[in-house]
N, C-alpha and C positions, 0 to 999 in steps of 0.2 A: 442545604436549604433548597426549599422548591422554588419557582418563578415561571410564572407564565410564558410559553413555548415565545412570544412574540417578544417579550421584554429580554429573553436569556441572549436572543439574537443580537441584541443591542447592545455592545460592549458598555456602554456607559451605563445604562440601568446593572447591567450585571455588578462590574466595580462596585456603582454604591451598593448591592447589595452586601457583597465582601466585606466591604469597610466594614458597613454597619453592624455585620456579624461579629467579623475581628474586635471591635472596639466593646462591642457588648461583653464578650467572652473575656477581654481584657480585664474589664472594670470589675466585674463578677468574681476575676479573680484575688481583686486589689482587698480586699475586706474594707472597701472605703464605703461609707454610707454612698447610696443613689443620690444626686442632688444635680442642680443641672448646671452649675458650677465644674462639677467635676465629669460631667458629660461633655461638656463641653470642652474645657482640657483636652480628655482622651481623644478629640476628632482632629485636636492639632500633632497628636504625636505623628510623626510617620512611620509608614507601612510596615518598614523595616524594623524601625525599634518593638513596634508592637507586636511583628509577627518573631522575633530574635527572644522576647521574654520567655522566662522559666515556664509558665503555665499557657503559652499561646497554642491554639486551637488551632488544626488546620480545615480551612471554612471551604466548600466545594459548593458551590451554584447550581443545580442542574434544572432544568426544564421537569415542571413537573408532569409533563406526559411520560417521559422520559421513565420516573418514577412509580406512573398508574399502571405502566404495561411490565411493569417488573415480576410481578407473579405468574404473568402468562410467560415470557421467556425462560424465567428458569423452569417449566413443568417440563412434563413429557411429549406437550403437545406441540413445541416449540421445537421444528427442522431447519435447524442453522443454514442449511442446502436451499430452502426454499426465497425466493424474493423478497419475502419479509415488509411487505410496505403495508400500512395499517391508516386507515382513519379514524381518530379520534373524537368526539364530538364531547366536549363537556360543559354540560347546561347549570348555570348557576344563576344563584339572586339575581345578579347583576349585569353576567354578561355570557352569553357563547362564546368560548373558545375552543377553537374548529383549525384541525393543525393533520396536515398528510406528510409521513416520515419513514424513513427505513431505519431496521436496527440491523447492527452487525453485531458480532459474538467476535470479540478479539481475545487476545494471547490472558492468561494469566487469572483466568475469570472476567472480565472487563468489558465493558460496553460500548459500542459506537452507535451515534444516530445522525443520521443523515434528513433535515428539515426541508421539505418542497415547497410548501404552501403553510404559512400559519396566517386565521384571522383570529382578531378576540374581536366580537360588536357587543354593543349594550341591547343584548334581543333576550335576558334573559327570564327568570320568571316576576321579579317584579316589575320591570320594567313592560310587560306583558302587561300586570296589573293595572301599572300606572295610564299605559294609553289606554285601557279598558273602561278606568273610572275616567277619563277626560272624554272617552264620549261620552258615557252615562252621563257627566256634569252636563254638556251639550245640552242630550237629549232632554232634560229635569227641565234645563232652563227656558230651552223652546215650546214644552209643556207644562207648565206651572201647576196647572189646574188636574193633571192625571198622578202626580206624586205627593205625596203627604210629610214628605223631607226637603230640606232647601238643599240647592245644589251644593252652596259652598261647604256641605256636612261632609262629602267626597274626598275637599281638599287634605283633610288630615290623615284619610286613609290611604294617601296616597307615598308617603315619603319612609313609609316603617321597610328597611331591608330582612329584617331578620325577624322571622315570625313562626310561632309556635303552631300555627294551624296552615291548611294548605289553602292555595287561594280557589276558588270555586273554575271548574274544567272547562266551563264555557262561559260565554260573556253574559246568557240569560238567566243563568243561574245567581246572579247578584243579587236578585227581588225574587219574594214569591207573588205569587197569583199573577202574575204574569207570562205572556210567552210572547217570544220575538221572530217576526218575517221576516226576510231582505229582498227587494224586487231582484237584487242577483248577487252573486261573489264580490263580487266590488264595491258593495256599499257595508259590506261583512267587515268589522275591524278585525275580528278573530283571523278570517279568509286574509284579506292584507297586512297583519302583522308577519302571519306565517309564510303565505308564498308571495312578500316583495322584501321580506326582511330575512328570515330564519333559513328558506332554502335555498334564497341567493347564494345566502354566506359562506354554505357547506358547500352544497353542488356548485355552484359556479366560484367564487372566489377561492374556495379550497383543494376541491377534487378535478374542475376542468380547468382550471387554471394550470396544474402541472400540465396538461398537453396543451395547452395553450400557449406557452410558454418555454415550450421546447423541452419540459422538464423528465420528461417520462415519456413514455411511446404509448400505444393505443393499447397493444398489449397488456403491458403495465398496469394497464386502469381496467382491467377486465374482472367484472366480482372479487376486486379490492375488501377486506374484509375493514367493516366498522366498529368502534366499541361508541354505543350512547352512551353517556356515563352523568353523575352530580344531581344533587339531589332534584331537581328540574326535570332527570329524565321519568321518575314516577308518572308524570302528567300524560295523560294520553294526548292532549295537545300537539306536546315534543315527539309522544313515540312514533308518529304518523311522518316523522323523517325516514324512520327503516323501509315505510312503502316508497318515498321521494322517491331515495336513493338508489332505489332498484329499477329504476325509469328515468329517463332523462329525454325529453321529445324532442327528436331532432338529429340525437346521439345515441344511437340504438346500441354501442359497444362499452358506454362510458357507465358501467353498475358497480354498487356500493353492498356487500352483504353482509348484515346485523349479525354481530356476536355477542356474547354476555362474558363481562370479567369473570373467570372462577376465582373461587375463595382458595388460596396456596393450601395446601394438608399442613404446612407447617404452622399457619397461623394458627393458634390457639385464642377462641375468643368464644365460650360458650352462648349460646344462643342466637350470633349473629348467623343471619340465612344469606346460601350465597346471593341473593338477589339485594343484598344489602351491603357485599362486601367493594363495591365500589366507593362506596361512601369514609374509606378506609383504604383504598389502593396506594393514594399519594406519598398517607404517614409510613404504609408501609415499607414500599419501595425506598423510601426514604433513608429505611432504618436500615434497607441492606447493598442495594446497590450501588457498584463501583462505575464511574464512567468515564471511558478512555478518550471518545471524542466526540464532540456534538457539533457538526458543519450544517453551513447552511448550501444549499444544494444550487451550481450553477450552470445556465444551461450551456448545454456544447456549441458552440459557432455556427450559422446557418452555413451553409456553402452558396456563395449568391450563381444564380444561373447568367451567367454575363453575354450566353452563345455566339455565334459567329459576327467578327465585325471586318461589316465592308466598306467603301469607300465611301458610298451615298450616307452611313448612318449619319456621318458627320456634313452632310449636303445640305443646303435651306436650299431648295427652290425657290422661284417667284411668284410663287403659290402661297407662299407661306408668309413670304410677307405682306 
């Protein structure tokens, strides 16, 4: 099962995931009708008994980044020799999750990752929407008189996750015959979603955060290769991360460079283009990799500079009182 790079960290979200796996696969096997009687039973058996049954599953948890970058490590293009550390960026409905990790290649076929930095925020594309229509509500209601819809017509469109159609690329694209100024970047919802929300979270929470942190050296973070990935990353919105991330003002050593998942030659899926095969990396990886260990990465001890102590350090003059 997949789970989110930040939740797999957390012993306890993991367990319940297990359980609930375990007990699912139990009861499936029971030929007992679904009812929630008998769901509820299965959560009191324990661990033991149920992972000890004739037909019990053995239930594996893994991070599903863990899983998206599974087709790039088994190709040809994956040198076991090299550093191997990767950004991830996956933009969905609901949330960015934004996760920097190293993989290893262990014994047996088997996978190691090593977790730096994971964030998940709610920056994702509907939530983009949502702040989008709460200014447009704003805007409606401080002008009554220039809209021909009442604001509260917004409220509904605002709560739908899962949508058939994409949401429009800019914010002025909501209405037609209209077109929108800003006196500057900062009064832009579009401009402040993106760079106080969306690039913080990558660039700064994810990728300077490992040198911040003692986690990784300067080296390290030098054209770090990224994959955008989830259906969010379409928007040209979102793609305008691969410019961010190749710039960073201030930290002229700290670069991100844009990769594209390839489609594995094993996968067999007529007519899917590789530009569409991210949207499928997860289930796939899912369906084959093994993974031997997944840590979360901590940093090495500072060495504190204590220099030379002499007599006076410990002196108060009567100066000083």
């Amino acid at each position: 099962m997949g789970l989110p790079s930040a939740d797999h960290l957390n012993s306890e979200h993991k367990s319940i995931f297990e359980k609930l796996a375990s007990v699912a696969w139990y009861i499936s096997a029971s030929n007992e009708k679904v009812t929630y009687s008998v769901v509820e039973k299965a959560l009191g058996i324990p661990d033991d008994e149920i992972n000890a049954s004739q037909d019990a599953a053995e239930v594996q948890v893994i991070p599903e980044i863990a899983a998206q970058i599974y087709g790039y490590v088994v190709s040809s293009s994956f040198d076991p020799n090299d550093q191997n550390i990767y950004l991830m960026v996956d933009i969905g409905a609901g949330t960015v999750d934004s996760c920097l990790f190293k993989v290893e290649k262990k014994p047996g076929g088997k996978w190691g990752f090593v977790f730096y930095t994971t964030e998940v925020q709610p920056n994702g594309v509907m939530n983009l929407n949502r702040n989008r229509l709460d200014w447009w509500k704003k805007v409606i209601t401080d002008n009554p008189y220039h809209f021909s819809i009442k604001p509260n017509f917004l409220d509904q469109l605002k709560f739908y996750t899962d949508r058939l159609t994409q949401i429009p690329e800019k914010i002025s694209d909501y209405f037609s015959n209209l077109s929108l100024a800003f006196n500057s970047n900062e009064s832009d919802p579009d401009y402040i979603f993106f760079m106080k929300r969306v690039v913080p979270q990558v660039r700064g929470r994810t990728l300077y955060k490992a040198w911040q942190e003692n986690l990784l050296t300067q080296n390290n973070l030098v054209g770090i290769p990224m994959y955008l990935c989830g259906g969010g990353s379409r928007m040209t919105f979102y793609k305008k991360l691969n410019l961010e991330l190749e710039n960073f003002p201030g930290v002229t050593w700290l670069k991100a460079t844009s990769r594209d998942l390839q489609k594995p030659d094993r996968l067999i899926a007529e007519g899917l283009m590789n530009v569409d095969y991210d949207r499928l990396s997860v289930a796939y990886g899912l369906s084959f990799i093994e993974v031997n260990t997944v840590l979360k990465a901590v940093a090495p001890p500072r060495i504190p500079n204590l220099g030379i102590v002499t007599w006076n350090d410990h002196y108060i003059s009567k100066d000083q009182c």
